[in-house]
N, C-alpha and C positions, 0 to 999 in steps of 0.2 A: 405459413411456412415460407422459406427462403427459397429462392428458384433461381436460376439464374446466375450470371458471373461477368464483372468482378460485382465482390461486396464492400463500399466504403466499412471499414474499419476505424474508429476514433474513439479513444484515451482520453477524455476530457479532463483534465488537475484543475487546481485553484491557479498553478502558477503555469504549465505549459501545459500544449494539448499535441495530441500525437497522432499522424494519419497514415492510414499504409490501404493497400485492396486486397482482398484475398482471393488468391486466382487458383489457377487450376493443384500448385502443389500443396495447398492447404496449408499454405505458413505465410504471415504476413509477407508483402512486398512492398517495393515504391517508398517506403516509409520514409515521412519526415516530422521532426520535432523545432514544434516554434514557442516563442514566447506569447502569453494570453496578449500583452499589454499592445501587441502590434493590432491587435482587432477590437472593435466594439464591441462584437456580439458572435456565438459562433457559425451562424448562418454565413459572415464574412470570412468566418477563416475555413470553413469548407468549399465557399465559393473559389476561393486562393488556391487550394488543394485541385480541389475539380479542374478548376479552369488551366491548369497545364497538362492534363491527361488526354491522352491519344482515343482511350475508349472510357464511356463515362459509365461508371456504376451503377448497377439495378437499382441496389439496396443496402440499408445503411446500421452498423449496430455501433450505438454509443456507450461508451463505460464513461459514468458521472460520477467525478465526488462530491458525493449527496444523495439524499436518499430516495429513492426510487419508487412514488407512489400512486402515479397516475402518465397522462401523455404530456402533462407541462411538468418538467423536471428544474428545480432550482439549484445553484452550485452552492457550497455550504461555505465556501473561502474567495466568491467572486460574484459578482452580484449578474451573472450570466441566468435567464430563463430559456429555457430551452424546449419548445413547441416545435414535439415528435411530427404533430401534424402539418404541420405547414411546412418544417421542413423534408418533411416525404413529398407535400406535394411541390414545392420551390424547384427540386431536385429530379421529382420524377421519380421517385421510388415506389415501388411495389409494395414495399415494407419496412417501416423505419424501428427499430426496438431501441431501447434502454436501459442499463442496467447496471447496479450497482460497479463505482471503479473495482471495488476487493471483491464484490460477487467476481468481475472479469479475471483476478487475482489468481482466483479458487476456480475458476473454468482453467486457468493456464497450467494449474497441477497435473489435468489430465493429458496434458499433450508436451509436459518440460521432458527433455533425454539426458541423457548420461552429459557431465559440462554445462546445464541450464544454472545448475545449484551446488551449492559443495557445504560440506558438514561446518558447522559449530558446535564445537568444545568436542569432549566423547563424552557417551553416555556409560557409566558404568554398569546397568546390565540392562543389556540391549534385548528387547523381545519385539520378533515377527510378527505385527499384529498388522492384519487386513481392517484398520480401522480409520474410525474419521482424521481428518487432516483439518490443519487451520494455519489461514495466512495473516499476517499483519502487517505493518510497515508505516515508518514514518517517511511523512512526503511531506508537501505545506499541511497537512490534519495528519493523523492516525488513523489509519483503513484497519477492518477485522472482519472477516469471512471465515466461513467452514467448511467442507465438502466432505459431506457426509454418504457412507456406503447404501447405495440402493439397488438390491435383485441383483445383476449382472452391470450396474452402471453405477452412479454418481451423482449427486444430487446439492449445487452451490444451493450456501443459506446466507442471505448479505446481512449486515448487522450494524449497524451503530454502537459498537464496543468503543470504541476510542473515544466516546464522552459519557464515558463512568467516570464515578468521582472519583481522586485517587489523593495520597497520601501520604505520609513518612511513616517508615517502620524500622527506623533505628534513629536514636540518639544523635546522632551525626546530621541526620536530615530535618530533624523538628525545625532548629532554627531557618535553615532553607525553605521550607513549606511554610512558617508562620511569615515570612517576607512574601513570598508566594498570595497566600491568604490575603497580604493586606491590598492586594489589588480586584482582588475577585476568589468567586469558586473556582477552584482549581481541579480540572480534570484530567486524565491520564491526556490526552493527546495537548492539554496546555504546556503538557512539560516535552513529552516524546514526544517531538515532532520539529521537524524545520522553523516551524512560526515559535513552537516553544524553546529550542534550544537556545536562543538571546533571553527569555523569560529566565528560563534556568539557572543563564552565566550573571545576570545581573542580582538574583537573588542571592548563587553561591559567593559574590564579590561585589557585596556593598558598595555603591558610591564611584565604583568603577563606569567607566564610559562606555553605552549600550554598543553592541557590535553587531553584526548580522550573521546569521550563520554561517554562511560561509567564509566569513573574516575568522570568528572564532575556531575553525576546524583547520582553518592556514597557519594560526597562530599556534594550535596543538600539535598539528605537523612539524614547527621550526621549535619546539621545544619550550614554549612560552607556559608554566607553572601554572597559571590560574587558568587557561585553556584548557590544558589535558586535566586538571582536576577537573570541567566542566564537563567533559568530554566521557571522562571515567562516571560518573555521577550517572551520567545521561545512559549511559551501556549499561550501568545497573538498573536502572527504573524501567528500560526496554526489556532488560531481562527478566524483571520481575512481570513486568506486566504479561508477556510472553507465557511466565507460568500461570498468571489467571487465567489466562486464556487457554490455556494446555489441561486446567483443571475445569472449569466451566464445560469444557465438551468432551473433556477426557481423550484427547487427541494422542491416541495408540497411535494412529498414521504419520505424525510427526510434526513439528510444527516450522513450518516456513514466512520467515523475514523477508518482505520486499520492502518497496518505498526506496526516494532516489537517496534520502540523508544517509542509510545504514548502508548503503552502498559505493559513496562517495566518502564513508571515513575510514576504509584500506586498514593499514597494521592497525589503526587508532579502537579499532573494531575488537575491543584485550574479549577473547574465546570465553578465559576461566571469569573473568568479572560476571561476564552474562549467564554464565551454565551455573556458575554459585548463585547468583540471584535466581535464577529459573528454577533453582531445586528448593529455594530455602521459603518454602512452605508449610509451616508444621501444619499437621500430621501426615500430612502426604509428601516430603521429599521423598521416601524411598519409590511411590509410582511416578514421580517426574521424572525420576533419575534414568528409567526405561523408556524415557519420551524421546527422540534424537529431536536436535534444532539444526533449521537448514537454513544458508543464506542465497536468495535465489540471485544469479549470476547471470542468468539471459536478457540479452538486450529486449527491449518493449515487451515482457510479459502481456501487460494488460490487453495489447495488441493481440499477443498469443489467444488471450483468454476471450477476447473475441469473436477472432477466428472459432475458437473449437462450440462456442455458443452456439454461431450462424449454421457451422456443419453438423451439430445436433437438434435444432431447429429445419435443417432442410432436409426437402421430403416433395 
C-alpha cells in the first residue's frame, strides 16, 4: 500500500514522458513534460525531475505504454526497459507500481469534472446507463482501456486493443489498405495513430513526399486538399474503430478519446465524420447511437489517472 507523501507520478509515451507529485490536494502538481530523446534511459530523466525538488518523493507510480506483465516493463515505441526494482531502490522508494498508460487513461475517468472532457457529435437517443466506460486515443501507438462497474467502485482492465487487425470497409478505402498491405499487416493503431497518420497520407497520396504528422495536420489547417482528405480518412477509422470498441464491451458509460494527435487536430476533429462511423455498424447502429462519445479536454490525464491509482492503493 502507498503511505506517505508526495508520490512521484509519471506518464511514460514512446515519444514524451510526463512528471508531476501528488500531494496533499489529490491532483497532480509540479508537473512537467519533456521530450524521451533528451535522456538515455528513464531512470535519467527521473533523476532530472527529482533532482530539482525541495522535498524528495516516497513513492513512485508509472503509467507505460506497453504492456504491463511483470516488475521489468518494456516500452512498445522506444527501446526504454524499465526495472520497478531498482528504481524503487535508486530512488528510495517504499513502493514503485506500473501500470498500463490507458489502464492510467481509465483511472482518470474516475476523478475528470465538469471541463475535463466535452461531447462528440450527439447521440440521438440518449440512455442513463450506469455502465462500463472505455477510453482510447491515438498518441505515438493506439491506447484502449475499460473501466468497468464493481459493488460500489470501478474496476480499470488495461488491453492491447490498438493492435487488432484492421481494414477497409468501403470501397473508397480498398485501394488505401491494399498500398497499406504492401508494406506489412496492417493494424488499427498503424493507421490511428501519430506514427500511423504519414502511413495513412502516403498510402491515400501516391508518390507524394512522406511528411510527419504534424507537417501533415499544419498543411490541413492552411487548407492543403490532400491534407484534410488525410485528415478526414483518419476521423473516420478513429471513428470506427471507437465503435469496435464501444461494441466489444458494450460501453453504456460512454466512450472517451484521449491521446495527444486527437487533441491537437482542433476544428479538423469534423464531430459528424466520427459519430457516422461510430454508428455504422450493422446490426447494431441503433445500440451505438445510445452510446455518447467524449473528447477528453484535461491537461495530463494520465497524470490524473495516476494520482486517483496511488489514492485507491493507499491505505
Amino acid at each position: 500500500m502507498f503511505s506517505g507523501s508526495p508520490i512521484l507520478l509519471a506518464d511514460i509515451g514512446g515519444t514524451h514522458s510526463r512528471f508531476a507529485l501528488l500531494a496533499a490536494h489529490n491532483r497532480p502538481e509540479q508537473v512537467v513534460s519533456w521530450d524521451n530523446d533528451r535522456f538515455a534511459n528513464l531512470e535519467e530523466a527521473i533523476a532530472s525531475y527529482v533532482g530539482e525538488l525541495k522535498v524528495k518523493p516516497t513513492a513512485g507510480v508509472f503509467a507505460v505504454a506497453g504492456p504491463v506483465t511483470g516488475r521489468k516493463v518494456a516500452l512498445t515505441n522506444r527501446h526504454w526497459l524499465i526495472d520497478l526494482d531498482h528504481l524503487a531502490t535508486r530512488f528510495h522508494f517504499s513502493r514503485a507500481d506500473a501500470i498500463n498508460d490507458f489502464e492510467a487513461q481509465a483511472w482518470a475517468l474516475t476523478q475528470l469534472q465538469s471541463g475535463d472532457y466535452r461531447n462528440l457529435g450527439e447521440v440521438s437517443s440518449a440512455r442513463s446507463v450506469h455502465g462500463v466506460k472505455v477510453v482510447l486515443g491515438p498518441g505515438t501507438g493506439l491506447g484502449v482501456a475499460a473501466l468497468v462497474p464493481v459493488g460500489t467502485g470501478w474496476q480499470p482492465i488495461a488491453s492491447e486493443g490498438g493492435h487488432v487487425s484492421f481494414g477497409a470497409a468501403s470501397k473508397d478505402e480498398e485501394p488505401v489498405f491494399a498500398r497499406l498491405h504492401e508494406a506489412g499487416p496492417v493494424s488499427a493503431e498503424s493507421v490511428v495513430s501519430g506514427s500511423g497518420l504519414p502511413r495513412l497520407h502516403s498510402a491515400l497520396n501516391p508518390g507524394a513526399p512522406s511528411l510527419h504528422a504534424e507537417t501533415i495536420v499544419k498543411h490541413a489547417q492552411a487548407g492543403d486538399a490532400a491534407a484534410v482528405a488525410t485528415i478526414k480518412l483518419f476521423v473516420r477509422l478513429l471513428g470506427r474503430f471507437a465503435g469496435d470498441v464501444a461494441l466489444t464491451f458494450k460501453a453504456f458509460g460512454g466512450v472517451y478519446i484521449a491521446g495527444g494527435v486527437a487533441g491537437k487536430l482542433g476544428a479538423l476533429l469534423d464531430e459528424k465524420i466520427l459519430r457516422d462511423a461510430f454508428e455504422a455498424h450493422p446490426p447494431y447502429g441503433d445500440l451505438l447511437k445510445g452510446i455518447p462519445t467524449y473528447l477528453v479536454t484535461a491537461a495530463h490525464p494520465g497524470l490524473i489517472g495516476c494520482a486517483a491509482y496511488a489514492m485507491t492503493k493507499a491505505g
